[in-house]
C-alpha positions as CSV (number, residue, x, y, z in Angstrom):
1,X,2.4,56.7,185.6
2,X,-0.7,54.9,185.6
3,X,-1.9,54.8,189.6
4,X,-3.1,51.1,188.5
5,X,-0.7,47.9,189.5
6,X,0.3,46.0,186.0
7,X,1.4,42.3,186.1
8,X,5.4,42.6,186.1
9,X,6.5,40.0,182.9
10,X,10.3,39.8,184.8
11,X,9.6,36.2,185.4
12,X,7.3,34.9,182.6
13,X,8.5,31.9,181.0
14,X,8.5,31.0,177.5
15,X,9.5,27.9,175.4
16,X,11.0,27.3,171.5
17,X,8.2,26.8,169.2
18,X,10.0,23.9,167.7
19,X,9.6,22.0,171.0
20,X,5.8,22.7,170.7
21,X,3.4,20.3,169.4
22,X,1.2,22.0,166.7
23,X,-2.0,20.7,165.2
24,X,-1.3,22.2,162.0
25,X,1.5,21.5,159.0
26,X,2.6,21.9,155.4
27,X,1.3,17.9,154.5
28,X,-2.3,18.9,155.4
29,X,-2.6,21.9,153.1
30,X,-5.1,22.2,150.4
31,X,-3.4,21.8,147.2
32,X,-3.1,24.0,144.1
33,X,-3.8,23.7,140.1
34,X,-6.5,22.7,137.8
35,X,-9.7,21.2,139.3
36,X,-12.5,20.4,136.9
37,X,-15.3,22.2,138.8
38,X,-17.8,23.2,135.6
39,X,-19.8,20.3,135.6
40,X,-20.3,20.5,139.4
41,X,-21.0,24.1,139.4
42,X,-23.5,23.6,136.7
43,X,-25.0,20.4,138.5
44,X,-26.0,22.5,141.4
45,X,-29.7,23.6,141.5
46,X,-31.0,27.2,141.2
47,X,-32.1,27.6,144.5
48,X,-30.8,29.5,147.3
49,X,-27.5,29.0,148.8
50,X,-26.3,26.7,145.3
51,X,-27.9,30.1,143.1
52,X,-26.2,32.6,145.2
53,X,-22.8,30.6,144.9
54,X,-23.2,30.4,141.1
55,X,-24.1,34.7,141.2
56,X,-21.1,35.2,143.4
57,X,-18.8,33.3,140.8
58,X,-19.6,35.2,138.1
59,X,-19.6,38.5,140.1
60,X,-16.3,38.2,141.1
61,X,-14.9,37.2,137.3
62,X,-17.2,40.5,136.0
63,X,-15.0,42.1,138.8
64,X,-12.1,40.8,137.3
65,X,-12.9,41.6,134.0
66,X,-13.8,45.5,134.7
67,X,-10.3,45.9,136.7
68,X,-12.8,46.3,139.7
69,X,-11.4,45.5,143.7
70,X,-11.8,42.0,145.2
71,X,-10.9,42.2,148.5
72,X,-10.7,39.4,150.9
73,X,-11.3,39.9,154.8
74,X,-10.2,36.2,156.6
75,X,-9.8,35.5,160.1
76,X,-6.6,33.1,161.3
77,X,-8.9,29.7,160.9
78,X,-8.1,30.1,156.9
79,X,-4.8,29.3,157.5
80,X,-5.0,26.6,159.9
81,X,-7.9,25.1,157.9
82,X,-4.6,24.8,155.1
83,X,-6.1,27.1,152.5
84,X,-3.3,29.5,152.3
85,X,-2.4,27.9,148.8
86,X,-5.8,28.3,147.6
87,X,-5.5,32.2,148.5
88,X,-2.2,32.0,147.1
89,X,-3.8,30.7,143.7
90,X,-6.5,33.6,143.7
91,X,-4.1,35.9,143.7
92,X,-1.5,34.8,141.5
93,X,-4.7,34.8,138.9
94,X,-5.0,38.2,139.7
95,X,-8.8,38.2,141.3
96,X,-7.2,39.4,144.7
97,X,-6.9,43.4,145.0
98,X,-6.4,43.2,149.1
99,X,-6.8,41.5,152.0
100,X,-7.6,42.7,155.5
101,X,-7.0,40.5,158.3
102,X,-6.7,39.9,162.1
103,X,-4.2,39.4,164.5
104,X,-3.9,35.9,164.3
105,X,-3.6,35.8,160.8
106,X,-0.2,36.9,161.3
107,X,0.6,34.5,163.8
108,X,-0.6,31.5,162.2
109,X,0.8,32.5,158.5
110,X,4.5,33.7,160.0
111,X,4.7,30.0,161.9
112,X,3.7,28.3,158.8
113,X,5.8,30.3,156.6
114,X,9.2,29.6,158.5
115,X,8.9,26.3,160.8
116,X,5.8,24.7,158.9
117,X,3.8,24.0,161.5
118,X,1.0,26.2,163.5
119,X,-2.0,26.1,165.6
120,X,-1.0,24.9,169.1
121,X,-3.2,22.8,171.8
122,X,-4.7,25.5,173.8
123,X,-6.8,23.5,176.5
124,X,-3.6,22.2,177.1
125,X,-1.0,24.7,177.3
126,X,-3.5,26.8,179.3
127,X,-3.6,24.6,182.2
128,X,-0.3,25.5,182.9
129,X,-0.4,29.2,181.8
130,X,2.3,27.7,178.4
131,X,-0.1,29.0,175.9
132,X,1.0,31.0,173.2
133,X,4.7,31.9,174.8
134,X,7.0,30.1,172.0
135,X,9.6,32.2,172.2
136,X,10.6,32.5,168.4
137,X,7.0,33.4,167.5
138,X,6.5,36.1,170.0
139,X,9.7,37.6,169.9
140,X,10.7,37.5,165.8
141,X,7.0,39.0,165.2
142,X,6.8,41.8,167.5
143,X,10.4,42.7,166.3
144,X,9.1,42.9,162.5
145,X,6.6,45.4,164.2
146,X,8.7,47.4,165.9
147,X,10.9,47.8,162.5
148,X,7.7,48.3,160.2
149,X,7.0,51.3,162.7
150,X,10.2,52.4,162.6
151,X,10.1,52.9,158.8
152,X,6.8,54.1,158.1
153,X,5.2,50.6,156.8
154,X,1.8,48.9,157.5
155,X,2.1,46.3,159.8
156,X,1.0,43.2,157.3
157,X,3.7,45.0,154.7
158,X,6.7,44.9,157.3
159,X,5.5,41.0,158.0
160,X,5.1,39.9,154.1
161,X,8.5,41.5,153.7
162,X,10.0,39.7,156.8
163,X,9.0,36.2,155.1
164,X,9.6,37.2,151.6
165,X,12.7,37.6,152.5
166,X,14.0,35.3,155.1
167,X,11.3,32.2,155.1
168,X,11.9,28.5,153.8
169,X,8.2,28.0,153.2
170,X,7.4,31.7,151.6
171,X,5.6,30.2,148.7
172,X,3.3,29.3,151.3
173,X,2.3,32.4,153.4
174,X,-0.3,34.6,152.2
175,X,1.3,37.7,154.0
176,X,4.8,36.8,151.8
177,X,3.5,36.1,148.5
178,X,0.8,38.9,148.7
179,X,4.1,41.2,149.4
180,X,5.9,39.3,146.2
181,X,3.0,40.7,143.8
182,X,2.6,43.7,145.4
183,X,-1.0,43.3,147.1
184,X,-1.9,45.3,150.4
185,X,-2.2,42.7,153.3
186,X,-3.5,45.1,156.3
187,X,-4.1,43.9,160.0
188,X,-6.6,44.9,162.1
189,X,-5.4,44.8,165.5
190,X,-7.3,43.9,168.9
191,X,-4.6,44.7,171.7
192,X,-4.7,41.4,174.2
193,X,-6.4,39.2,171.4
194,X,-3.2,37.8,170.1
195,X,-0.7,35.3,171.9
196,X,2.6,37.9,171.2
197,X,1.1,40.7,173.2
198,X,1.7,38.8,176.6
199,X,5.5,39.4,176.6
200,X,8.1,42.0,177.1
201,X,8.9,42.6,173.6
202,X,5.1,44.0,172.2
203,X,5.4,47.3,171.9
204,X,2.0,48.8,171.6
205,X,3.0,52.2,170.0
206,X,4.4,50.2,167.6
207,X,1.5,48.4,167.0
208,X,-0.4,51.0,167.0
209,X,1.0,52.6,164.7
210,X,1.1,50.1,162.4
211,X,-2.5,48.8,162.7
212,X,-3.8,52.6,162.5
213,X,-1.7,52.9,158.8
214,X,-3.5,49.5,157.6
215,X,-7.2,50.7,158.4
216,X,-5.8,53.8,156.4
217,X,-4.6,51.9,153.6
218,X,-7.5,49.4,153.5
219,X,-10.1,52.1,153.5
220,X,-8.5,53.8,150.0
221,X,-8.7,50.2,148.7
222,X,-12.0,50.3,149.4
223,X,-12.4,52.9,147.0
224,X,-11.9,50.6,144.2
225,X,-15.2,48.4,145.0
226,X,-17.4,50.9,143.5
227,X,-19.5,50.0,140.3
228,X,-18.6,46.2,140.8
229,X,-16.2,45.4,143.2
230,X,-16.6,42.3,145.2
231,X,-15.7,42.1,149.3
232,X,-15.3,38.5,150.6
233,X,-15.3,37.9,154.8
234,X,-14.2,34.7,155.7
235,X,-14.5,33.9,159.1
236,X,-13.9,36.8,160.8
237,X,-16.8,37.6,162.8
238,X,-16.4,40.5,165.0
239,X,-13.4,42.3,163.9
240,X,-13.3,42.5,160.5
241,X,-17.3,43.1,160.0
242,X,-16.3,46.1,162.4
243,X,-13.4,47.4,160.6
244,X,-15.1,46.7,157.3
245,X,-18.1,49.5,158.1
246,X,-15.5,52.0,159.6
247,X,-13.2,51.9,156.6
248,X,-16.3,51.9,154.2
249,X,-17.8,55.0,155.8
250,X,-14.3,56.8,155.7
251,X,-14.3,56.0,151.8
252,X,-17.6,57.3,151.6
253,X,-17.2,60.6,153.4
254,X,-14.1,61.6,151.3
255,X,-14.6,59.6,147.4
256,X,-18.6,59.9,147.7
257,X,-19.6,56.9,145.6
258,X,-18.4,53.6,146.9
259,X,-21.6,51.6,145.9
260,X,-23.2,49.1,143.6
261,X,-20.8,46.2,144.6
262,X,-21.1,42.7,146.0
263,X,-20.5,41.7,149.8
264,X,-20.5,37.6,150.6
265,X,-19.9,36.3,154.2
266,X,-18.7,32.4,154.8
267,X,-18.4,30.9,158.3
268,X,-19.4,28.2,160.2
269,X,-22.7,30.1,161.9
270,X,-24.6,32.9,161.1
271,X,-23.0,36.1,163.3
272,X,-24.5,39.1,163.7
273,X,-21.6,41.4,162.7
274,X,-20.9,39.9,159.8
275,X,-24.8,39.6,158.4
276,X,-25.7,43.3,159.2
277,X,-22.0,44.9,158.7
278,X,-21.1,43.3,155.4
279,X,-23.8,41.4,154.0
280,X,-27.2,44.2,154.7
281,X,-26.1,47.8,155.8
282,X,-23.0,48.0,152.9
283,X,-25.2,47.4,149.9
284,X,-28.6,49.2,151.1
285,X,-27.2,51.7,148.9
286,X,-26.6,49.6,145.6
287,X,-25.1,45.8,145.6
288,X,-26.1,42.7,146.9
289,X,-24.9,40.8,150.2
290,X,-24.7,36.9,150.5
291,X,-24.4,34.6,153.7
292,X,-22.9,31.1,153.2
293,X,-22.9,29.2,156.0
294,X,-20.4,25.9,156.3
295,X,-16.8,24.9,157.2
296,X,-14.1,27.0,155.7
297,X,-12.3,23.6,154.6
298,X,-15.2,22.3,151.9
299,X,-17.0,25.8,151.2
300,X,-13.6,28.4,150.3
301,X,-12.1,25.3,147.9
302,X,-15.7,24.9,145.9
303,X,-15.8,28.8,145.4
304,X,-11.8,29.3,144.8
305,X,-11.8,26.4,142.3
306,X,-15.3,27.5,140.9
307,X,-13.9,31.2,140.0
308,X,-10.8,30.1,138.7
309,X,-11.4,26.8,136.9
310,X,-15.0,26.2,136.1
């Protein structure tokens, strides 16, 4: 017993998520299919950022094309940006060999995937301590946990699962249709970062557990980036970048050559992290690293549809 006095959760109170207003639904999403991107592509000059873009296209179709890994990192503002079907299109073309998320991923993709709506007002709901406690959400989440740990699964396999399974708007969650074509989806857990570890039903050795399995699994897909492989962070900018370098040096110490691939960060600002932990220290040894700085919402649609339709 911990000598230390922990806030007692006997009287929190929590609400139905389908009383909450959310910022975020299934009519703002991006939209799949066919974009004629080539001219555009082509129109762009040579010069930094528009060159680099062009390189990273055609890197990640040599990846393709040599059965090399693409995996993506994204933080939860992909989702509520609406570009879970553009994902969704990447991998059905089969350029998506994993992805590696946070703990708001999760949240925002589950929500989506069986009520449609996400992304809550925090200023809001924080004013009057509301924030984050939907009860569905919370609950329905850290039970799929609990049962992935139960049976031996990663935590983003037991969730995909979960909405494979039981969602009305599977077709849209990134977790549930990377499940339905058998691609890894591994979370990267920050205990207290994430709106269902304030109530009674988190169970951290469950979480744990889980979270621990996914770096495991992510770091043998890692593996499959040498000679050509591409690794793609968007928006995760402390996290990821960390668990990125961990799982890389664990490839490295027991495969030995995990080199000579591509790293490209996107976000909104330039983040330390993500510059020297995926886009420098990574490729030092082989590779090259790119930095694209912009809004998820115009800069992931003009690279998706560029490597898929241009």
């Amino acid at each position: 017993m911990s000598k230390y006095e922990e806030i007692s959760l006997s009287e929190l109170k929590v609400y139905s998520v389908e009383d909450r207003y959310s910022k975020v639904d299934l009519s703002l999403f991006a939209q799949k299919g066919p974009v004629d991107t080539a001219q555009l592509l082509d129109s762009l000059p040579q010069i930094l950022s528009a060159k680099d873009l062009k390189e990273l296209v055609a890197s990640c179709r040599a990846a393709k094309a040599k059965d090399k890994a693409i995996i993506i990192g994204m933080g939860g503002h992909v989702i509520k940006c609406g570009l879970a079907p553009l994902i969704i299109e990447l991998m059905e073309a089969g350029y998506v060999s994993a992805i590696a998320v946070n703990g708001s991923v999760i949240i925002h993709d589950f929500e989506i995937a069986f009520w449609g709506a996400t992304s809550e007002d925090v200023s809001q709901a924080l004013a009057d301590g509301s924030f984050g406690l939907a009860f569905e959400t919370c609950h329905n989440i850290n039970s799929c946990i609990t049962k992935a740990s139960q049976e031996g699964l990663g935590l983003g396999e037991g969730i995909g699962r979960e909405i494979l399974e039981h969602a009305p708007n599977k077709e849209l969650s990134v977790l549930g249709m990377a499940y339905k074509h058998n691609i890894p989806v591994t979370v990267h857990v920050a205990i207290g970062t994430d709106i269902i570890h304030q109530t009674p039903c988190a169970d951290g050795k469950a979480i744990g557990d889980c979270s621990l399995r996914d770096f495991r699994i992510l770091a043998r897909c890692i593996r499959e980036l040498n000679d050509g492989g591409v690794y793609l962070n968007f928006g995760s900018a402390v996290i990821l970048p960390e668990v990125f370098l961990k799982a890389l040096n664990l490839a490295r110490n027991i495969y030995k050559d995990v080199k000579d691939f591509t790293c490209a960060v996107f976000d909104m600002n330039r983040h330390y992290r993500a510059l020297v932990n995926v886009a420098q220290r990574p490729v030092e040894t082989g590779g090259k690293g790119y930095y694209f700085i912009g809004q998820h919402e115009l800069l992931l649609p003009l690279l998706i549809k560029s490597i898929l339709y241009s």
